[in-house]
C-alpha angles and dihedrals in degrees: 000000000000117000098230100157089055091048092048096045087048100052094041092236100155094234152303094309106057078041084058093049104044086052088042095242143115112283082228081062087060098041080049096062088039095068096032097256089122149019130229110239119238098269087047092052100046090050081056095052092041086052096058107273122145122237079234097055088044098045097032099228134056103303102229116215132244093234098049088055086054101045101044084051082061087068 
């Protein structure tokens, strides 16, 4: 479930719906993806991470990295 209301706290964007319009979506789109009803598509998630948002905030849990997975296959 995307963390929308942390992202949105965080950036000091005033609420879902300037969020909406600045993505150019419904603010029920966005209230959607807040409760896990939906999911942003890929244009729409990379907007979000342009914007400022965190993998953590988009994905709703710590983001592991490519490489630490690589490296810890090397063990």
């Amino acid at each position: 479930m995307i963390r929308i209301k942390d992202f949105i706290k965080r950036a000091g964007i005033p609420g879902q719906a300037e969020l909406a319009r600045t993505l150019g979506v419904s603010n029920k789109t966005v209230s959607m993806w807040a409760t896990g009803k939906r999911t942003p598509t890929f244009k729409v998630c990379r907007r979000l991470l342009e914007m400022g948002m965190t993998v953590e905030e988009l994905f709703g849990k710590p983001y592991r990295s490519s490489a630490a997975t690589r490296s810890d296959m090397d063990e």
